[in-house]
C-alpha positions in Angstrom: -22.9 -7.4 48.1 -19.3 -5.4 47.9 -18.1 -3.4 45.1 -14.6 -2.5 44.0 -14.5 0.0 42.0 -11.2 -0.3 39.9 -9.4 2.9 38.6 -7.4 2.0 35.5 -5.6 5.7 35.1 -5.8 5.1 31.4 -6.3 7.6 28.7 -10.2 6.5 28.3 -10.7 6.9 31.9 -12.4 3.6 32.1 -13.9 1.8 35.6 -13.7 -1.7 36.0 -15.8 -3.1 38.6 -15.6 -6.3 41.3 -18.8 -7.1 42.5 -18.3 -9.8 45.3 -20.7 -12.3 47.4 -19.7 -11.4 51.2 -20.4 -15.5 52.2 -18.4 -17.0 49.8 -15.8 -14.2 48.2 -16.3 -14.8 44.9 -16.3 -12.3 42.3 -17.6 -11.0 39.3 -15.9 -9.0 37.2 -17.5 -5.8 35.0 -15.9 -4.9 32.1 -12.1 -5.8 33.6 -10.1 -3.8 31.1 -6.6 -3.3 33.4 -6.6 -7.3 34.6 -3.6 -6.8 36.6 -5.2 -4.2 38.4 -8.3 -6.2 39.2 -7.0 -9.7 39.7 -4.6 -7.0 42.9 -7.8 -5.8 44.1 -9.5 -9.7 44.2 -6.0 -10.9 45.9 -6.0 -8.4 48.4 -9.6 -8.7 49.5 -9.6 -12.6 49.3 -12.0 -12.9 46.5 -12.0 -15.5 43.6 -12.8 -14.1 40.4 -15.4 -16.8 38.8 -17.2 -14.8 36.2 -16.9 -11.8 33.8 -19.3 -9.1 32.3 -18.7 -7.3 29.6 -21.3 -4.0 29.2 -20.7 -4.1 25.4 -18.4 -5.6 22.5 -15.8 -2.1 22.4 -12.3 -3.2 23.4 -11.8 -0.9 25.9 -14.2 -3.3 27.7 -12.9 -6.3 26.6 -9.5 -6.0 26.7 -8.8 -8.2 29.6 -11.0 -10.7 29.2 -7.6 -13.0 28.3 -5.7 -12.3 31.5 -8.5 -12.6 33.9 -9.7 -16.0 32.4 -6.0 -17.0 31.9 -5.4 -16.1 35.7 -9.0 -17.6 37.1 -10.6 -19.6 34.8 -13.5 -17.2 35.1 -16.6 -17.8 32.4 -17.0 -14.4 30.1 -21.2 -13.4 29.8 -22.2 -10.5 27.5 -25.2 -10.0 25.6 -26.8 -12.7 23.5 -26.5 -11.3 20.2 -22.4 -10.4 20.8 -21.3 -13.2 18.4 -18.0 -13.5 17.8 -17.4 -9.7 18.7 -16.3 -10.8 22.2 -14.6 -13.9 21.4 -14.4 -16.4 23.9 -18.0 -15.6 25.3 -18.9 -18.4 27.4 -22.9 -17.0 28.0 -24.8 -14.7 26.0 -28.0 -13.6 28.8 -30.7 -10.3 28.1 -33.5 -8.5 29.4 -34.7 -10.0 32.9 -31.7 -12.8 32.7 -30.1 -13.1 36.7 -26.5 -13.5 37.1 -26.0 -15.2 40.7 -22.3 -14.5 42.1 -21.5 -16.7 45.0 -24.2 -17.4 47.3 -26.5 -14.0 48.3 -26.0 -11.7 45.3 -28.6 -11.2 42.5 -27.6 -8.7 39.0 -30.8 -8.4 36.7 -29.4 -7.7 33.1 -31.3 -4.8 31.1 -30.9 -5.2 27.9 -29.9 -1.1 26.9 -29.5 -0.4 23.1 -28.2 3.1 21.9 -23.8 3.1 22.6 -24.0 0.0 20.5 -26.8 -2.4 20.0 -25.0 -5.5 22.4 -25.3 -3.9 25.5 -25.8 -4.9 29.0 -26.2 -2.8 32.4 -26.8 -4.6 35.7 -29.1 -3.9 38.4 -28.4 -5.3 41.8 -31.4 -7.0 43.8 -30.0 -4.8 47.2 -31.9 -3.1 49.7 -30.5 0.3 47.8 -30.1 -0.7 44.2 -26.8 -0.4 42.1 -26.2 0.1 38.1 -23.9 -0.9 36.4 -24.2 1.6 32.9 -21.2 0.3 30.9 -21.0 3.0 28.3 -25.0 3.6 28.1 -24.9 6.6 31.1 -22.7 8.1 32.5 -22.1 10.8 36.0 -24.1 13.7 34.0 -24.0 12.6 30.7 -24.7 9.6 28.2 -23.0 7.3 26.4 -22.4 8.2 22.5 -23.8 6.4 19.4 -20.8 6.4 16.6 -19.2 3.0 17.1 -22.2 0.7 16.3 -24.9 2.4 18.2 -28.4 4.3 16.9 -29.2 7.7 19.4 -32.7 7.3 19.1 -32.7 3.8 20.6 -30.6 5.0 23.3 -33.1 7.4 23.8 -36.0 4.8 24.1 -33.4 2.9 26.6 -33.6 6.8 28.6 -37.1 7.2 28.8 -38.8 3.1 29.3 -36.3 1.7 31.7 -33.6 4.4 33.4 -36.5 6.9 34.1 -38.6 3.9 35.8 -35.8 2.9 38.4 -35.7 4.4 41.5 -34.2 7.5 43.0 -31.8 6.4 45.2 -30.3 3.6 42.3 -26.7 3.7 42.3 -24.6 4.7 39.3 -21.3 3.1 38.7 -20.4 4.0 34.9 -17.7 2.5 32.9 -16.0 5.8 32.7 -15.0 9.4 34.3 -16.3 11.7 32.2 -17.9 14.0 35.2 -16.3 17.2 35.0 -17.0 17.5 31.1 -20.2 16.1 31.0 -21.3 19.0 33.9 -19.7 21.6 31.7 -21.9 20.4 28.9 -24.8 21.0 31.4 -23.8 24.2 32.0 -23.3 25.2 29.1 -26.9 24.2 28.3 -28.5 25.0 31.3 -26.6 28.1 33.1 -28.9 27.9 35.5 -28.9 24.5 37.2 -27.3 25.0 40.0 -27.1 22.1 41.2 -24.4 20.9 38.1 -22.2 24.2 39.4 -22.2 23.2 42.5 -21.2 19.6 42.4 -18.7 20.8 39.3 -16.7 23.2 41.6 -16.8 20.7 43.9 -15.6 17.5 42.4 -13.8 19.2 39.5 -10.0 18.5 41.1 -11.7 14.7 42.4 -9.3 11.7 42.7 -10.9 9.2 40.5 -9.7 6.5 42.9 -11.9 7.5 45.2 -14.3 8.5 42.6 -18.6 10.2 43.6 -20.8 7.9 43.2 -24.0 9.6 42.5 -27.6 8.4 43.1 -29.9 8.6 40.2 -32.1 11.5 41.7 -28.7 13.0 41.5 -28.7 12.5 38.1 -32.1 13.6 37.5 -31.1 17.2 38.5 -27.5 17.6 37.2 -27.5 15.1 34.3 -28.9 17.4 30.3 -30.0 13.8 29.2 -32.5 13.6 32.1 -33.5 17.0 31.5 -35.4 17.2 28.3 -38.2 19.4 29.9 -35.9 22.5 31.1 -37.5 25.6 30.7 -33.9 26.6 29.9 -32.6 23.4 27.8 -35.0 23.7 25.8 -35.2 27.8 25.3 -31.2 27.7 24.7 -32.2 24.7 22.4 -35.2 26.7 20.4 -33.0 29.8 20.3 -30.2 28.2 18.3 -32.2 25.8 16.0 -35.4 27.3 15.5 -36.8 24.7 13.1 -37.4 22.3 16.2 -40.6 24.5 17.1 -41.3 26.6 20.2 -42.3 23.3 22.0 -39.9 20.1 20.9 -40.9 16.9 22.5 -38.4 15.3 24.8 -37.1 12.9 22.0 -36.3 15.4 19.8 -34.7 17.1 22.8 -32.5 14.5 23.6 -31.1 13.5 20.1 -30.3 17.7 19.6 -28.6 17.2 22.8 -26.6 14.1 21.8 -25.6 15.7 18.4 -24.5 18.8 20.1 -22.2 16.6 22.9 -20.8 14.5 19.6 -19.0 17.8 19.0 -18.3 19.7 22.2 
């Protein structure tokens, strides 16, 4: 499997990814919001684009759909229940559904409620797994709930299928939002120094060339993995003392999304 992964420069810092069978060269697409840039990337690495993903219904992921299929002929796939908010969907597909591209690669779709209630991440069948999150998790943070989504089911979508896969998963989000999201982790755990040091690190990063973290990464630098910090949850309990000396991590995680909707 080989992954582009396409820097649009916009004002929403999106990602849009290529995802490309070695044997055959051809492509899917993820979410390919600057077309122009990804139908460059295909040309240049001999890769026909047959098929497109989008994450979720928002038209910062959608956008492009038009000039990719205009330019390839490439089917569009999203979630089953999209509808007619992604028009032109060719195949709706959910939890355990396998998208083949070309001849060796393998994406299982998870079907990961909570940034809206249509939304798809992909996990490769490769000997070190890759994600694709969309808009549901992002490098140290998540995604937010206030364009068609519910927090608490993104929170179930946290702790029954993110928290099973394995540590050395892949994360390719749908946006840059890493040096905010580890100043939000700072600012709720001073302590983790593991978020300072990847912050002061990667703070002036070119997003072409953009980390890509590993999810036991994630697990130490990222607040929404961290609902049993000793100090998330003391600078939690000290601000909001009606959650109790002991909040359970689900209440922990929906303070912690409130709080981000506003930081």
């Amino acid at each position: 499997m080989s992954v582009e992964q396409v820097w649009t420069g916009n004002a929403y810092r999106n990602f849009n990814y290529l995802i490309a069978c070695p044997e055959s060269g051809d492509a899917l697409a993820i979410d390919p919001l600057d077309y122009a840039k990804c139908l460059a990337v295909a040309k240049d690495r001999g890769w026909s684009i047959t098929q497109i993903l989008n994450t979720h219904e928002h038209g910062d992921h959608t956008g492009g759909n038009k000039g990719v299929v205009k330019a390839t002929g490439a089917k569009v796939i999203a979630h089953r229940d999209a509808g007619e908010r992604i028009p032109g969907m060719d195949k709706g597909v959910g939890a355990g559904d396998i998208i083949k591209v070309g001849n060796t690669v393998e994406l299982e779709c998870l079907d990961t409620p909570g940034h809206t209630m249509c939304h798809i991440c992909l996990l490769s069948h490769t000997d070190q797994p890759a994600l694709f999150s969309g808009d549901t998790l992002f490098n140290a943070g998540a995604g937010n709930c206030h364009n068609g989504g519910h927090p608490e089911e993104l929170y179930e979508t946290f702790s029954r299928q993110l928290e099973t896969l394995g540590e050395d998963t892949l994360l390719y989000p749908g946006h840059d939002y890493l040096v905010h999201n580890l100043e939000f982790t700072l600012d709720r755990e001073p302590d983790n120094d593991v978020a300072r040091s990847m912050l002061d690190r990667y703070r002036s990063q070119d997003p072409d060339h953009a980390l890509v973290t590993t999810l036991a990464q994630e697990r130490e630098m990222n607040t929404f993995f961290r609902l049993q910090s000793p100090t998330v949850i003391a600078r939690l309990v000290e601000e909001f003392p009606e959650l109790g000396d002991q909040p359970d991590p689900k209440t922990v995680f929906l303070k912690l999304r409130e709080l981000r909707n506003s930081w």
